[in-house]
C-alpha positions as CSV (number, residue, x, y, z in Angstrom):
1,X,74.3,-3.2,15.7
2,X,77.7,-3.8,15.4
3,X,79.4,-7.0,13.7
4,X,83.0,-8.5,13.9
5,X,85.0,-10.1,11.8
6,X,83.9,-13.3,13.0
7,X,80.2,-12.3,12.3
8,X,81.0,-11.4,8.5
9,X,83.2,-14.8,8.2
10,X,80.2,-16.4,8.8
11,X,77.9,-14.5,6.9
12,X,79.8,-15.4,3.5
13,X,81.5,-18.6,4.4
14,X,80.8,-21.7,2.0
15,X,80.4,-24.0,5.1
16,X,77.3,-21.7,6.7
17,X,76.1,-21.0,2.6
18,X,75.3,-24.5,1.6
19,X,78.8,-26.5,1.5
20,X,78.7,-27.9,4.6
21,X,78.2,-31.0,3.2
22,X,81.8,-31.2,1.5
23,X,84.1,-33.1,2.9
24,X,87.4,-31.3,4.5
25,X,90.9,-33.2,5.3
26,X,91.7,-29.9,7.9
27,X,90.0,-31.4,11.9
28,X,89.0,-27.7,12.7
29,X,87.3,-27.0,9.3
30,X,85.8,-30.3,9.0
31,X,84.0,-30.1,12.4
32,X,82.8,-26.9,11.5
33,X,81.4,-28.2,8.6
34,X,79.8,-31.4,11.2
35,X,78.2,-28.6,13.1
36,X,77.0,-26.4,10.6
37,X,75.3,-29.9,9.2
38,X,73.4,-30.1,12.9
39,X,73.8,-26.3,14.3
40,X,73.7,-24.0,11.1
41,X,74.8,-20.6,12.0
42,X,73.3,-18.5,9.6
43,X,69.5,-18.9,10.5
44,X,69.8,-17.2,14.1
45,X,72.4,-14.6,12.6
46,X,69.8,-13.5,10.2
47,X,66.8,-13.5,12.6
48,X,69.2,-11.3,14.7
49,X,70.7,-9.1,12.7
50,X,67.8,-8.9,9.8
51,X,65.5,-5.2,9.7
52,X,68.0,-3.4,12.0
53,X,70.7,-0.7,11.3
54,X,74.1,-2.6,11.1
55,X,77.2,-0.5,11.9
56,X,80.4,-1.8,12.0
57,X,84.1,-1.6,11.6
58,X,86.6,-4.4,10.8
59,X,89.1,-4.9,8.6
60,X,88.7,-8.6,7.0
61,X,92.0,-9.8,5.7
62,X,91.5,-13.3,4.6
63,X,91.7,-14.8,1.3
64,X,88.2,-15.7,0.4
65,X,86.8,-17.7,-2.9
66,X,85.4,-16.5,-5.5
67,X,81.4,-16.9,-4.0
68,X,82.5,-15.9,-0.5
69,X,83.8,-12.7,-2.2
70,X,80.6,-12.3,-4.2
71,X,78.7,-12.7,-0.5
72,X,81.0,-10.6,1.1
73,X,80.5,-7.8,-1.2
74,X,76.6,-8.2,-1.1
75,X,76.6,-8.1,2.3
76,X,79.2,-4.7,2.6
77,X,76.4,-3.0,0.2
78,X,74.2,-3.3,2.8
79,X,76.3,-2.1,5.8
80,X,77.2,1.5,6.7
81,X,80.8,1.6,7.9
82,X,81.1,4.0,10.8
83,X,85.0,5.1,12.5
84,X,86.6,3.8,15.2
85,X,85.1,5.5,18.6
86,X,86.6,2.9,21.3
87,X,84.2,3.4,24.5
88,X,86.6,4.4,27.2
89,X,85.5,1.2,29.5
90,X,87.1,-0.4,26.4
91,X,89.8,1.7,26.3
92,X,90.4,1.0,29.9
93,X,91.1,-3.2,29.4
94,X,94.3,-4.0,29.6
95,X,95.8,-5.8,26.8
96,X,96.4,-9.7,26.7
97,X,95.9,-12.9,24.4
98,X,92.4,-12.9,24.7
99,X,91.9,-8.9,24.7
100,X,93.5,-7.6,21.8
101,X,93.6,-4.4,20.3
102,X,91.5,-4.8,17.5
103,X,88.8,-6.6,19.3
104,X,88.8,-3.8,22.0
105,X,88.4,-1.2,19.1
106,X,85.3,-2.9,17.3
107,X,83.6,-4.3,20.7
108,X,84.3,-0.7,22.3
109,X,83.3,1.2,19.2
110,X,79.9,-1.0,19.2
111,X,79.9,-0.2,23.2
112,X,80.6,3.6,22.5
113,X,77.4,3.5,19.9
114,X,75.5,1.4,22.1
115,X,75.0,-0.8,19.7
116,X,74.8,-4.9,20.0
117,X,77.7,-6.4,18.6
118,X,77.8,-9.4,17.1
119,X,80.7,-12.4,17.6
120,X,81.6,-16.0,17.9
121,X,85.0,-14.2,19.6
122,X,83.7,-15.6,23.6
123,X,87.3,-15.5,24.7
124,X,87.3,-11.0,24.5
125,X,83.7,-11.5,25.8
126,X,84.6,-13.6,29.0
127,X,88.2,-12.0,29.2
128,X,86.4,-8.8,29.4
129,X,83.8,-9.7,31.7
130,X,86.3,-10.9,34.0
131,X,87.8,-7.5,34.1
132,X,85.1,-6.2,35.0
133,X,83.4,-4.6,32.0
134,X,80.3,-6.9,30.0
135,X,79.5,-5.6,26.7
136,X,76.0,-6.4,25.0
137,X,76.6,-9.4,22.7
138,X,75.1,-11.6,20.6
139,X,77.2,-14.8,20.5
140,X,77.1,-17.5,17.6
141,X,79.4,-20.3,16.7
142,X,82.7,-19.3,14.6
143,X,82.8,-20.6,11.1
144,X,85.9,-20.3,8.5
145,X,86.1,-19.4,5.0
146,X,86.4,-22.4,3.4
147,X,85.6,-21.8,0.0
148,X,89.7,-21.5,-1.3
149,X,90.2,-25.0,0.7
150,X,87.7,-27.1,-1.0
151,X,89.0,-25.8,-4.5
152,X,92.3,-26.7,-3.4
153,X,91.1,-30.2,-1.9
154,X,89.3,-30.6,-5.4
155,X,92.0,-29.8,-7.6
156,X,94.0,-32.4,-5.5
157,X,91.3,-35.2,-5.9
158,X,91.0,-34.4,-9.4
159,X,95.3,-34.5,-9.9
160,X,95.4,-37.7,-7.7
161,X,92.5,-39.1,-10.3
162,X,94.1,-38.1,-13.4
163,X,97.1,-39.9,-12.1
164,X,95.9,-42.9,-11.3
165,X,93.9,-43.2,-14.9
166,X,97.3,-42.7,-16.6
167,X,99.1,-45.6,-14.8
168,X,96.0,-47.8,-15.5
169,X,96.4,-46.6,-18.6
170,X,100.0,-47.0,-19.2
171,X,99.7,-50.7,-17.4
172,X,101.6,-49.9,-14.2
């Protein structure tokens, strides 16, 4: 099997690990959360992925919290890391918005090891498909890390509080 980035988002995200409950000012993140509530991703990832070989290669470059970190190293304990080996019906799609080099490396290099790979990135799936080459995908919803907003959206609750307690306190 092989997982993207958007599959190991997922898999350590606050929102799919129990803090979908938390309120987010950001649309996208907060209707992620409103999904997760009705549509939580992690069940059918797990029933998927669980008791096979995972291979993979991507480079995550987000700034995760502190638990998403924990998860994420939990989770990369459990993976083997295997090069790049880009398929050359991946090799042969043309670059564009939606097929990008980086995606055409990890979905060719799952291709190439004829392995399953796992994404909530539809856009390289039906971009590629249109050109003519399908690779074998299991598709999920795409979830954020969300850990590092909430603090932030706490800290500001908890600074807009402390505030207002100070001007009641101060009588203005």
């Amino acid at each position: 099997m092989n997982l993207d980035v958007t599959t190991l988002i997922s898999l350590v995200s606050n929102v799919c690990n129990g803090s979908c409950h938390v309120h987010l000012s950001d649309p996208v993140l907060r209707q992620q959360a409103l999904d997760e509530q009705t549509s939580p991703s992690l069940p059918a990832i797990h029933q998927f992925i669980d008791s096979k070989d995972c291979y993979f290669r991507a480079i995550v470059d987000v700034v995760a919290g502190p638990t998403e970190r924990r998860r994420a190293d939990q989770l990369l304990a459990r993976l083997t890391v295997v090069p790049d080996q880009t398929s050359d019906r991946a090799v042969g799609l043309r670059i564009t918005s939606s097929i990008r080099p980086r995606a055409r490396t990890v979905f060719g290099s799952g291709d190439r090891l004829r392995a399953v790979t796992t994404t909530a990135n539809v856009a390289f799936v039906r971009a590629a498909a249109q050109a003519g080459v399908e690779f074998v995908t299991f598709l999920h919803p795409a979830r954020a890390l969300t850990e590092c907003k909430e603090l932030s959206e706490l800290e500001d609750t908890q600074r807009s509080s402390d505030n207002s307690v100070k001007q009641d306190n101060t009588g203005h």
